[in-house]
N, CA, C and O atoms as a Maestro MAE file, in Angstrom:
{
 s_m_m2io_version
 :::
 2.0.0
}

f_m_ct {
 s_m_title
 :::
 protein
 m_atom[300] {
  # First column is atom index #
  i_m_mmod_type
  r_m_x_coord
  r_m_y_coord
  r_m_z_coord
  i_m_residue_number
  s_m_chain_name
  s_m_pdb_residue_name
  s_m_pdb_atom_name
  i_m_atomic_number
  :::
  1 25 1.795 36.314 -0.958 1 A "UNK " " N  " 7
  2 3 0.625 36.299 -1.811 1 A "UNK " " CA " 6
  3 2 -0.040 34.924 -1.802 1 A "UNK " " C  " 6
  4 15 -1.253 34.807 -1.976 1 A "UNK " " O  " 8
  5 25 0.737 33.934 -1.605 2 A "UNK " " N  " 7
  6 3 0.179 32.319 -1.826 2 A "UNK " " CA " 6
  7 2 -0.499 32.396 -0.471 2 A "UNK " " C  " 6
  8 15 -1.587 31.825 -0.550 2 A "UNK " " O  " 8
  9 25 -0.332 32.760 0.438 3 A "UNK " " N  " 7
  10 3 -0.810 32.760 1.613 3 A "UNK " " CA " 6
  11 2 -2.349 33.090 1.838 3 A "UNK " " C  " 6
  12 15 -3.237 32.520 2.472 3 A "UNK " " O  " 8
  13 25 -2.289 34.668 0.776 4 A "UNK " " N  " 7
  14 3 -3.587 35.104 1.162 4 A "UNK " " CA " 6
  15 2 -4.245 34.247 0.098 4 A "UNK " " C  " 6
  16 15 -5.297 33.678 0.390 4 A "UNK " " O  " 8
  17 25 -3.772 34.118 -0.993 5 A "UNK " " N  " 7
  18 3 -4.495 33.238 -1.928 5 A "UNK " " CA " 6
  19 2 -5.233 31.670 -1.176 5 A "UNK " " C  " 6
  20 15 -6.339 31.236 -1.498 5 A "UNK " " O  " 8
  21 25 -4.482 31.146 -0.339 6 A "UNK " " N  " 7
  22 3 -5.025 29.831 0.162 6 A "UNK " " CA " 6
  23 2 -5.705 30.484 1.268 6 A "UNK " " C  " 6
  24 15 -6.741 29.827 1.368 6 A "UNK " " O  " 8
  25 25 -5.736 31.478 2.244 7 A "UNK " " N  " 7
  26 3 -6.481 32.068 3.124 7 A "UNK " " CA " 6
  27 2 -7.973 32.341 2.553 7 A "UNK " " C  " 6
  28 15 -8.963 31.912 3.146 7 A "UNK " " O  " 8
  29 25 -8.040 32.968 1.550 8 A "UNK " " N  " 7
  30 3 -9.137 33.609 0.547 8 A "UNK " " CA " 6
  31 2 -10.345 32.035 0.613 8 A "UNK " " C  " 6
  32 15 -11.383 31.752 1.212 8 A "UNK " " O  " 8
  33 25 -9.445 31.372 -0.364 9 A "UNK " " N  " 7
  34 3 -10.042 30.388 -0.677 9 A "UNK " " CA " 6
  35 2 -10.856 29.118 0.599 9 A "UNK " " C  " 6
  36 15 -11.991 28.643 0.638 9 A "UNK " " O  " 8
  37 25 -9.745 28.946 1.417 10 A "UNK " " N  " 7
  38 3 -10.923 28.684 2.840 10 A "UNK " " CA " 6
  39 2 -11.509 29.223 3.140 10 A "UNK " " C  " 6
  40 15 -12.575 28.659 3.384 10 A "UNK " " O  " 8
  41 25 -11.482 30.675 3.416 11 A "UNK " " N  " 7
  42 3 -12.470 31.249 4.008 11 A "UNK " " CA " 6
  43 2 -13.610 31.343 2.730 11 A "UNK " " C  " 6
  44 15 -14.227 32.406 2.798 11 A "UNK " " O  " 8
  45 25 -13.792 30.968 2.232 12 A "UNK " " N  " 7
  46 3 -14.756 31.564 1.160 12 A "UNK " " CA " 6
  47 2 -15.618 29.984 0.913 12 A "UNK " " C  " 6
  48 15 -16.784 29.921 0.522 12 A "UNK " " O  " 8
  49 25 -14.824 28.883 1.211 13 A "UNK " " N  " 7
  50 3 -15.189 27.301 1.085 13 A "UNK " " CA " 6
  51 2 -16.129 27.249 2.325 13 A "UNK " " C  " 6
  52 15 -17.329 26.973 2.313 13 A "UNK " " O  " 8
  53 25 -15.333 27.577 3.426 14 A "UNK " " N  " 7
  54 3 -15.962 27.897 5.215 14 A "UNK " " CA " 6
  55 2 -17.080 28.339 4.944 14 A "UNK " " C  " 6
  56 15 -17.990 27.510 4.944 14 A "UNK " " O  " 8
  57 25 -17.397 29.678 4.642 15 A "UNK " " N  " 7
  58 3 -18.455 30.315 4.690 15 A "UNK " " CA " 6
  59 2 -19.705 30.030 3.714 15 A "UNK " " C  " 6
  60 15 -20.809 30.545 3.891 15 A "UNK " " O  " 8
  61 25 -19.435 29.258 2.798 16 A "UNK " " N  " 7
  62 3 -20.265 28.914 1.722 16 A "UNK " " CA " 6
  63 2 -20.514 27.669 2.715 16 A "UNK " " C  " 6
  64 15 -21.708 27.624 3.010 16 A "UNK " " O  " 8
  65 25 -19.957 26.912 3.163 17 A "UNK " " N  " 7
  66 3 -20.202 25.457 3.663 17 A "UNK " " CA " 6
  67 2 -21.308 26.109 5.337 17 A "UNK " " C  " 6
  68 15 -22.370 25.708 5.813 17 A "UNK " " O  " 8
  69 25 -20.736 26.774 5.576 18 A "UNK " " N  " 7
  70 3 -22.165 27.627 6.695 18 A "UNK " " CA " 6
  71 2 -23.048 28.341 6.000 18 A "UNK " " C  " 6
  72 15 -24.073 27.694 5.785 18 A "UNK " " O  " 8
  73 25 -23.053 29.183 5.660 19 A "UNK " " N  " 7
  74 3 -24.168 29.760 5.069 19 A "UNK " " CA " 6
  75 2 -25.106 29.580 4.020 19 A "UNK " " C  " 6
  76 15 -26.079 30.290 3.766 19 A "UNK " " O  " 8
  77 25 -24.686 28.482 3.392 20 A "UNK " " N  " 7
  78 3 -24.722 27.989 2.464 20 A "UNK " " CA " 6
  79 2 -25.323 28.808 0.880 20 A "UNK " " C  " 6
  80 15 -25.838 28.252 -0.090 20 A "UNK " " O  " 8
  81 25 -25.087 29.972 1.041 21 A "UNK " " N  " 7
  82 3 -25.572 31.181 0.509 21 A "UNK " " CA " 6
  83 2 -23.882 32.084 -0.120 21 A "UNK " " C  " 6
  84 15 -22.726 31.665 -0.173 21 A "UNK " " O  " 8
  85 25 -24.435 33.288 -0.460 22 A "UNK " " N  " 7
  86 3 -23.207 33.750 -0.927 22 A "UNK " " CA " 6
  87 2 -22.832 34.759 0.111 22 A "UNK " " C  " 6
  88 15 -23.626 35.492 0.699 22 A "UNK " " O  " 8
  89 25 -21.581 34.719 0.266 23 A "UNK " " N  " 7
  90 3 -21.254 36.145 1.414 23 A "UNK " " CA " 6
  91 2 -20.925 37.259 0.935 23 A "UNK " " C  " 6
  92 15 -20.284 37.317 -0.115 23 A "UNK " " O  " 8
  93 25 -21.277 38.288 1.571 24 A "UNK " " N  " 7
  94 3 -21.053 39.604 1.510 24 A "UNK " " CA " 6
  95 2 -21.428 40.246 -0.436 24 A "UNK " " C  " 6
  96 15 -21.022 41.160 -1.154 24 A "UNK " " O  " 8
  97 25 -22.441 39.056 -0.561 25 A "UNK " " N  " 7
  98 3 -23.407 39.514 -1.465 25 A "UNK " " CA " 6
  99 2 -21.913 39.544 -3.094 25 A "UNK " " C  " 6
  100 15 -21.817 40.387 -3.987 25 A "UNK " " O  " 8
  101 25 -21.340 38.721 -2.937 26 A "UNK " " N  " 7
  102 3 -19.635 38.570 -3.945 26 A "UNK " " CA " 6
  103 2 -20.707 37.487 -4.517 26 A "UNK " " C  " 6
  104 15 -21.567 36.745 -4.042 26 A "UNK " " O  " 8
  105 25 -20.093 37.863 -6.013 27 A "UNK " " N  " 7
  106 3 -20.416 36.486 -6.908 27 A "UNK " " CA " 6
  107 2 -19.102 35.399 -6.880 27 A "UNK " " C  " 6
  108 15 -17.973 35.756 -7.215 27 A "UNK " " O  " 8
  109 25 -19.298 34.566 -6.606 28 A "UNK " " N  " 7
  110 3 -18.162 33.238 -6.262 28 A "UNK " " CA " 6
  111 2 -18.314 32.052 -7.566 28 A "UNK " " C  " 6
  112 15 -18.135 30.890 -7.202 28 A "UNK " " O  " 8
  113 25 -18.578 32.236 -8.806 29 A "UNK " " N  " 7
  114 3 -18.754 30.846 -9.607 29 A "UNK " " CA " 6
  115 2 -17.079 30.362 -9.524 29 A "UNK " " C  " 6
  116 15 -16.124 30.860 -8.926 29 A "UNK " " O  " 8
  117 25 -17.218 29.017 -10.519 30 A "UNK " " N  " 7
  118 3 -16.490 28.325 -10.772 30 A "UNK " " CA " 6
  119 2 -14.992 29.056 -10.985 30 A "UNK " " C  " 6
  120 15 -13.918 28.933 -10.395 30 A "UNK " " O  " 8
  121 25 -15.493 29.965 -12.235 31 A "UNK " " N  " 7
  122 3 -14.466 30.452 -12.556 31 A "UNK " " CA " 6
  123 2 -13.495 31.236 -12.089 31 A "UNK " " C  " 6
  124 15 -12.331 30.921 -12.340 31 A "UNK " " O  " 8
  125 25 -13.827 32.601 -11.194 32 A "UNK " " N  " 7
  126 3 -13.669 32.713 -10.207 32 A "UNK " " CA " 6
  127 2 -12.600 32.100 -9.194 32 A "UNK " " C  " 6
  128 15 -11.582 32.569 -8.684 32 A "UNK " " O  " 8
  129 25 -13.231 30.881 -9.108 33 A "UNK " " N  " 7
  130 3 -11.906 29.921 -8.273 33 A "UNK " " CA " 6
  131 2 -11.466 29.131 -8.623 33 A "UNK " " C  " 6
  132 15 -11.024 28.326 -7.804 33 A "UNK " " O  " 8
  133 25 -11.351 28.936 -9.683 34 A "UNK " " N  " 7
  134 3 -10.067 28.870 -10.766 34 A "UNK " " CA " 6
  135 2 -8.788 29.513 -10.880 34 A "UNK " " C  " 6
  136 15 -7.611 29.157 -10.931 34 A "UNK " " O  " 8
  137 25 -9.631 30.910 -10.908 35 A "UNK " " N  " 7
  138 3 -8.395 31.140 -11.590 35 A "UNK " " CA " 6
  139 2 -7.647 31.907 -9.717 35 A "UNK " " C  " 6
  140 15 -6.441 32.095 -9.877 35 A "UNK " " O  " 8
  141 25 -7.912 32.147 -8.829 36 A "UNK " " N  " 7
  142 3 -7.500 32.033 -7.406 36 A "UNK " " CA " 6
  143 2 -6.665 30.775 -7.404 36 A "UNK " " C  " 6
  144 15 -5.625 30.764 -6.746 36 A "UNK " " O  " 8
  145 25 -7.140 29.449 -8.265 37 A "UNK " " N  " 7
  146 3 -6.580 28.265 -7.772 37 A "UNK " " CA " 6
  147 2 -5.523 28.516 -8.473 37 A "UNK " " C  " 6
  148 15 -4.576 27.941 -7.937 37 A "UNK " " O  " 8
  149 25 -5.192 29.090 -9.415 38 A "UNK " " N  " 7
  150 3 -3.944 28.800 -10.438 38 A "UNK " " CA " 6
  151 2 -3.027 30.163 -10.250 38 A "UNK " " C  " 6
  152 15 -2.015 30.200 -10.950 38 A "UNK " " O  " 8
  153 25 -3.273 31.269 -9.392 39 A "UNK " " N  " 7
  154 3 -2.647 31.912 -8.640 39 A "UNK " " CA " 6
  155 2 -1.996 31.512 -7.505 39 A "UNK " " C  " 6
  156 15 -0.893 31.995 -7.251 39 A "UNK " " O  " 8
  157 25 -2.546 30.637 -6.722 40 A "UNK " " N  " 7
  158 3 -1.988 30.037 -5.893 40 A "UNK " " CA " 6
  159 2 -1.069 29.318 -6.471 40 A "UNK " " C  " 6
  160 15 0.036 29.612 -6.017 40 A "UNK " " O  " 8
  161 25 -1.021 28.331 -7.442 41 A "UNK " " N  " 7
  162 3 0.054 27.109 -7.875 41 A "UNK " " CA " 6
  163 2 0.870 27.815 -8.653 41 A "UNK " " C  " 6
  164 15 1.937 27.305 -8.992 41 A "UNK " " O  " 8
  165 25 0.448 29.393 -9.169 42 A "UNK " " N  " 7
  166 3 1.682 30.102 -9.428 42 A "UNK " " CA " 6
  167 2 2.755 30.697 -8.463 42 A "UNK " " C  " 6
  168 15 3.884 31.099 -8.745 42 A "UNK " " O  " 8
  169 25 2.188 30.657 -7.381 43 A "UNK " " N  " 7
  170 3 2.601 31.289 -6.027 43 A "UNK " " CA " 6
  171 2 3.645 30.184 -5.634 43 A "UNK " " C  " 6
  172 15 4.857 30.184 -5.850 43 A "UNK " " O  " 8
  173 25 2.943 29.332 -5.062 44 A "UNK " " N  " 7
  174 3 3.736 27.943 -4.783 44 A "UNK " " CA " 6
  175 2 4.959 28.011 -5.471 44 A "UNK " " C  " 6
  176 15 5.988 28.267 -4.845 44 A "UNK " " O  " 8
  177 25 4.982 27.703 -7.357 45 A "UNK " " N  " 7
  178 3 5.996 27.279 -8.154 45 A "UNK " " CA " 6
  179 2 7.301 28.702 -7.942 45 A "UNK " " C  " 6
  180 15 8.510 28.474 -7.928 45 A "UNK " " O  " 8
  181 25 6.789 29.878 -7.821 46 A "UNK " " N  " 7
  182 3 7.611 31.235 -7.586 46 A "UNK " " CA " 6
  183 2 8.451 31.012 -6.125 46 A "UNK " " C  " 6
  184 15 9.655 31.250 -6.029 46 A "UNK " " O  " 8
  185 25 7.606 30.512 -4.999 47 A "UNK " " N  " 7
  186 3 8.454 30.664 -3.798 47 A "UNK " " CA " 6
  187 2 9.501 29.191 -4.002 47 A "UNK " " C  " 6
  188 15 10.614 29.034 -3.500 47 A "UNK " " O  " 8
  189 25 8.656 28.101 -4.998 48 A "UNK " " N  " 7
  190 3 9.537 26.551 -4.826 48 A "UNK " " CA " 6
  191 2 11.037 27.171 -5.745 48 A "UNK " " C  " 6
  192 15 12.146 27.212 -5.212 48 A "UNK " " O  " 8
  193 25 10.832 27.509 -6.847 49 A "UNK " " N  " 7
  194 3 12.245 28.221 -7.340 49 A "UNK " " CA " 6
  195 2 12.779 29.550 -6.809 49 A "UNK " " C  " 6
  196 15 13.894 29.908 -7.188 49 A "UNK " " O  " 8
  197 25 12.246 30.129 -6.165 50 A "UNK " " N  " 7
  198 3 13.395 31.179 -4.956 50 A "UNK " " CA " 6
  199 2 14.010 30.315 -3.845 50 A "UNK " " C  " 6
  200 15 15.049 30.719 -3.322 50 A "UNK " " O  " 8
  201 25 13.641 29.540 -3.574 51 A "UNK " " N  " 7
  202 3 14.015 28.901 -2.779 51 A "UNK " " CA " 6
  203 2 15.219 27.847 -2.892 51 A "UNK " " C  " 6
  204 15 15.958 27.555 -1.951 51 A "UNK " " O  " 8
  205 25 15.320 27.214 -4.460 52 A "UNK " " N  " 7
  206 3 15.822 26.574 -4.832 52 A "UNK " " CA " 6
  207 2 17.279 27.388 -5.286 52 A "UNK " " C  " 6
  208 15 18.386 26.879 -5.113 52 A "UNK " " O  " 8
  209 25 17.045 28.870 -5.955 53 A "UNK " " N  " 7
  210 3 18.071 29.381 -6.283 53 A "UNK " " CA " 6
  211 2 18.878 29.828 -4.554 53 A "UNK " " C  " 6
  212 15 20.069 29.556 -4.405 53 A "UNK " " O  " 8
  213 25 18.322 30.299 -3.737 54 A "UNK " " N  " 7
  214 3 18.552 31.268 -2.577 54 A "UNK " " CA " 6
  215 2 19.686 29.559 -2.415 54 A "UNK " " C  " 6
  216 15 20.916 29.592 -2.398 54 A "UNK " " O  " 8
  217 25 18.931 28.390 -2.329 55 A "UNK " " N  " 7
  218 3 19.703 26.759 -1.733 55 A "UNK " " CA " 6
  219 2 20.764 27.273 -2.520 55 A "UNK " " C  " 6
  220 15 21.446 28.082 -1.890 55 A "UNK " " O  " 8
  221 25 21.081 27.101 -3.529 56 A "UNK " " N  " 7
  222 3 22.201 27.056 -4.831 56 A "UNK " " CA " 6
  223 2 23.185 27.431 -4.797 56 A "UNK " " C  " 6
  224 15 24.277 26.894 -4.979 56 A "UNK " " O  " 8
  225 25 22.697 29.068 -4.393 57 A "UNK " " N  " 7
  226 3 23.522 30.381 -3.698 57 A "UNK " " CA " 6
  227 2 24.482 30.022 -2.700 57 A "UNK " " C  " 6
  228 15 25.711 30.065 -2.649 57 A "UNK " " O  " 8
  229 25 23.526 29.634 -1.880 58 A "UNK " " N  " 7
  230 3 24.158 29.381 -0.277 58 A "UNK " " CA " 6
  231 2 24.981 28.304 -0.321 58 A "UNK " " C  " 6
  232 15 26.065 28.391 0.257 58 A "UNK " " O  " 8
  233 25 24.549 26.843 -1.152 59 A "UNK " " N  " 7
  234 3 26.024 26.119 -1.380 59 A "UNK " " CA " 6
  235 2 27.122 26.407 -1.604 59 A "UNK " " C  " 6
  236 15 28.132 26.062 -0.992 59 A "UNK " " O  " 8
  237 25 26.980 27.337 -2.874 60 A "UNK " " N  " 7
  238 3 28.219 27.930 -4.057 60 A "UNK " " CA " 6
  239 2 29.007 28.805 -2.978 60 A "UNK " " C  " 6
  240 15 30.201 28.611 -2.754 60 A "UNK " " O  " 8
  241 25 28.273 29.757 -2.345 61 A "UNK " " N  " 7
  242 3 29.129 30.542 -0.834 61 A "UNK " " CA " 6
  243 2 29.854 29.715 0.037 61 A "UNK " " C  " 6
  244 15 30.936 30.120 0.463 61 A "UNK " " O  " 8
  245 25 29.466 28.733 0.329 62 A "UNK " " N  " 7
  246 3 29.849 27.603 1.388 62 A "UNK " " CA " 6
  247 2 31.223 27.200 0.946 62 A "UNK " " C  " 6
  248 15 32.384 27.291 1.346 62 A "UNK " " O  " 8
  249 25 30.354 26.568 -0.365 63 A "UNK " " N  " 7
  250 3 31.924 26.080 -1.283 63 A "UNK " " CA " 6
  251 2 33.442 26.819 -1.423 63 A "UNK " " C  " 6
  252 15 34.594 26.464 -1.172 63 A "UNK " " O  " 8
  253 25 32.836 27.989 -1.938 64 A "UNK " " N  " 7
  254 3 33.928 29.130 -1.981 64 A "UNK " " CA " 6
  255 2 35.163 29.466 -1.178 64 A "UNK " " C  " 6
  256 15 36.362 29.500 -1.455 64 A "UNK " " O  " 8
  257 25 34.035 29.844 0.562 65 A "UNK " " N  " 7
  258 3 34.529 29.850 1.449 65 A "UNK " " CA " 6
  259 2 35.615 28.696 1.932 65 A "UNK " " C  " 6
  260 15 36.764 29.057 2.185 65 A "UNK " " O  " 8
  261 25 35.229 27.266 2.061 66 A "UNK " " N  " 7
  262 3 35.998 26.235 2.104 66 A "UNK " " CA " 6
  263 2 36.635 25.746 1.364 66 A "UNK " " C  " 6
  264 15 36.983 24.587 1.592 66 A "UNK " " O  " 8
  265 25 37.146 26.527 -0.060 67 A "UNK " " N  " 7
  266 3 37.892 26.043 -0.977 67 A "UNK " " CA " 6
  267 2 39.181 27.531 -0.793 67 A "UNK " " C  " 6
  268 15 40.288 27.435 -1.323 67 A "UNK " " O  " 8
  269 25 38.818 28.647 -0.078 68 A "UNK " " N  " 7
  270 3 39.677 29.820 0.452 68 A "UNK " " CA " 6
  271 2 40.402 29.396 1.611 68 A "UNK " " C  " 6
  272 15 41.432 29.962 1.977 68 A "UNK " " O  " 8
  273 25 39.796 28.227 2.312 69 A "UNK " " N  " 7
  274 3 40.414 27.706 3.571 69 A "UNK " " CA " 6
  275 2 41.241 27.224 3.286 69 A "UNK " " C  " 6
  276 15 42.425 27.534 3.419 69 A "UNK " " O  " 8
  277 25 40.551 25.966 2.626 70 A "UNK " " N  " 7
  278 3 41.858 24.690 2.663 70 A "UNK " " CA " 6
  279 2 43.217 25.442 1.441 70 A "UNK " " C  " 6
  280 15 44.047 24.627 1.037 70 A "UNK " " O  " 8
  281 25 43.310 26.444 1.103 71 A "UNK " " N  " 7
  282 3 44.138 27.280 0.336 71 A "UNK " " CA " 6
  283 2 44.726 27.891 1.326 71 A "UNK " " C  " 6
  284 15 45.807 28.210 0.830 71 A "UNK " " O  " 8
  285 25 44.719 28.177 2.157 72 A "UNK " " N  " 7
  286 3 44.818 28.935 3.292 72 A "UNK " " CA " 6
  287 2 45.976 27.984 4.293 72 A "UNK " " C  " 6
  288 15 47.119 28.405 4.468 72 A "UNK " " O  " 8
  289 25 45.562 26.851 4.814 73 A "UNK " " N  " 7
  290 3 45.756 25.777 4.801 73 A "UNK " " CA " 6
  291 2 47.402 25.264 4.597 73 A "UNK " " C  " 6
  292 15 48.397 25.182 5.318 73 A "UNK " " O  " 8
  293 25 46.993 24.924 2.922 74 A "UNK " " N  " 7
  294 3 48.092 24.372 2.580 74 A "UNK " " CA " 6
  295 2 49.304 25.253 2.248 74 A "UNK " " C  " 6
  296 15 50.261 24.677 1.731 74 A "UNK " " O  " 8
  297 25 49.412 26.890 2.530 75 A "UNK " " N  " 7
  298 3 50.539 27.303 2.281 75 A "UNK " " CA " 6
  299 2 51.031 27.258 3.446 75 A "UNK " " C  " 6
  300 15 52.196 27.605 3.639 75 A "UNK " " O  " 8
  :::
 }
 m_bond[299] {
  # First column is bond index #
  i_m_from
  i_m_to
  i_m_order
  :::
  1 1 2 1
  2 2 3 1
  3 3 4 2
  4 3 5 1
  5 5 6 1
  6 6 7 1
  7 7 8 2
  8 7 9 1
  9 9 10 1
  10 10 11 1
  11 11 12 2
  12 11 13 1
  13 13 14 1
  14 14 15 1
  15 15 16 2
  16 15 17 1
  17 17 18 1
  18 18 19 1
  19 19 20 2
  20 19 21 1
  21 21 22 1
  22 22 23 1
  23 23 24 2
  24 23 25 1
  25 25 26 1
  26 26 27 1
  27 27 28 2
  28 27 29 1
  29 29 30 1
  30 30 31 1
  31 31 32 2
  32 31 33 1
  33 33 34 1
  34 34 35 1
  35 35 36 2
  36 35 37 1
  37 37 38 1
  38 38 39 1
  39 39 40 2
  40 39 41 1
  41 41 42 1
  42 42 43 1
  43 43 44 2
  44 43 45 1
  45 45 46 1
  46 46 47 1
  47 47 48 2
  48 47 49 1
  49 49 50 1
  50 50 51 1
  51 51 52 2
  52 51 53 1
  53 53 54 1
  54 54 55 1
  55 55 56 2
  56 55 57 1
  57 57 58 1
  58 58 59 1
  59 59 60 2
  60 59 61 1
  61 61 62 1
  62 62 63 1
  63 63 64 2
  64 63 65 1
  65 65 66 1
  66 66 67 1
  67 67 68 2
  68 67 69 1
  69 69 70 1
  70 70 71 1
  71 71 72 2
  72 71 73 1
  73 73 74 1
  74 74 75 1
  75 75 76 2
  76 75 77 1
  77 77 78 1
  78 78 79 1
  79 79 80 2
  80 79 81 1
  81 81 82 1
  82 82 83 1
  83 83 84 2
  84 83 85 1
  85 85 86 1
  86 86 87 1
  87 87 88 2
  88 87 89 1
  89 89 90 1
  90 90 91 1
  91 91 92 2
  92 91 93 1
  93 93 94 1
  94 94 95 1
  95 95 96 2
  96 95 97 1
  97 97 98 1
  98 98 99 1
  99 99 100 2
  100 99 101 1
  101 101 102 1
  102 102 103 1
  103 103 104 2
  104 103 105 1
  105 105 106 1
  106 106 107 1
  107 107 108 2
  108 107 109 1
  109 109 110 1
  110 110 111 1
  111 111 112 2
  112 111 113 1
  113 113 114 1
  114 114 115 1
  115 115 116 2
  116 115 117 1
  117 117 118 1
  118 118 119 1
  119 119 120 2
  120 119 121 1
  121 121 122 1
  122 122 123 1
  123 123 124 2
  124 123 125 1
  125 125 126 1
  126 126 127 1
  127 127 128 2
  128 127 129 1
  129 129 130 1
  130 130 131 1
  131 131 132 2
  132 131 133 1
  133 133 134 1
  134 134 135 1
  135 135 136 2
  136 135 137 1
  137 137 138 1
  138 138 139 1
  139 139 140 2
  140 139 141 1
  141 141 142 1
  142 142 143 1
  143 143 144 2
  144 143 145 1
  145 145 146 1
  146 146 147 1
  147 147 148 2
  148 147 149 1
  149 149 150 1
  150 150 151 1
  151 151 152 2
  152 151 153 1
  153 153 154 1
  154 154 155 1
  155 155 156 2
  156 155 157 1
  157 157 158 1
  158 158 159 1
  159 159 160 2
  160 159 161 1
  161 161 162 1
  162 162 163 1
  163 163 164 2
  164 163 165 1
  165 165 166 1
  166 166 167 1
  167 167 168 2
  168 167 169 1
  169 169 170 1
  170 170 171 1
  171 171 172 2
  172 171 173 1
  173 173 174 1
  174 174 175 1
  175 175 176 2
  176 175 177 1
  177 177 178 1
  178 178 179 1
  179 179 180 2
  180 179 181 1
  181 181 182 1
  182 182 183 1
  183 183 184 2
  184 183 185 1
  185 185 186 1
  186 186 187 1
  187 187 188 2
  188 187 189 1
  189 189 190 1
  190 190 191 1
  191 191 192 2
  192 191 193 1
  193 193 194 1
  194 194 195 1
  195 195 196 2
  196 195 197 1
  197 197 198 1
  198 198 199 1
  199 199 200 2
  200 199 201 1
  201 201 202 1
  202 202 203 1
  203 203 204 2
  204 203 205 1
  205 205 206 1
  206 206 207 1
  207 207 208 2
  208 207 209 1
  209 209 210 1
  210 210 211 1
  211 211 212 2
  212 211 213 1
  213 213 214 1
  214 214 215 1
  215 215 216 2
  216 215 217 1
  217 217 218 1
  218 218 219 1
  219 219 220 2
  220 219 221 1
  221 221 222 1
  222 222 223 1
  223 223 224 2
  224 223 225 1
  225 225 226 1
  226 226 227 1
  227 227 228 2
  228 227 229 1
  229 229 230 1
  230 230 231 1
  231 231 232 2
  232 231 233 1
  233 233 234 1
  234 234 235 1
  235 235 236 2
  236 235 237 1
  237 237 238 1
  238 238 239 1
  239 239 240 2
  240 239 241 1
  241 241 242 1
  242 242 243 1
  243 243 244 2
  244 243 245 1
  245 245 246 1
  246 246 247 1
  247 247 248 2
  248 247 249 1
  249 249 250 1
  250 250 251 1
  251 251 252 2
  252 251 253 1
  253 253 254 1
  254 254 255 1
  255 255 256 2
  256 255 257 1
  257 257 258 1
  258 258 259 1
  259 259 260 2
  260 259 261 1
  261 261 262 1
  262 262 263 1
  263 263 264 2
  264 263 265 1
  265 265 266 1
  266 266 267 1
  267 267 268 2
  268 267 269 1
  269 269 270 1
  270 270 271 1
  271 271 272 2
  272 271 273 1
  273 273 274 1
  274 274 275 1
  275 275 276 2
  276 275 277 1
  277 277 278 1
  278 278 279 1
  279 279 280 2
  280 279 281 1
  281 281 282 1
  282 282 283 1
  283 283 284 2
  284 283 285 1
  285 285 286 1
  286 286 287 1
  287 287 288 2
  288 287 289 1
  289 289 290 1
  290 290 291 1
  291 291 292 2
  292 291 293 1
  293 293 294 1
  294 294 295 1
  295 295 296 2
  296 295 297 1
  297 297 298 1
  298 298 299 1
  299 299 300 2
  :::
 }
}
């Protein structure tokens, strides 16, 4: 979704910066891309903490695993 959200928003900056008119006859004010902008930085903050938990995860597995070894190991 952050993707198309920052896709949207160039293309819509692009085409206003050529045409200098409105495209495909869409009303584009301020507000408008606003609130696109704060979809996006909701987007961002959603994939920055999946990402952070998915990291977390994958340590705590790591850990696990190498704390089953060296148990393994020492008998």
């Amino acid at each position: 979704m952050s993707i198309v959200s920052l896709t949207y928003i160039s293309a819509d900056f692009m085409f206003d910066v050529i045409d200098g008119k409105k495209v495909y006859g869409m009303k584009r004010d301020g507000k408008f891309m606003l609130i696109m902008l704060s979809i996006l930085v909701l987007q961002l903050l959603w994939n920055a903490w999946c990402f952070a938990v998915i990291l977390r995860c994958h340590e705590y597995i790591k850990n696990m695993k190498m704390a089953q070894t060296r148990e393994a190991q020492m008998i």
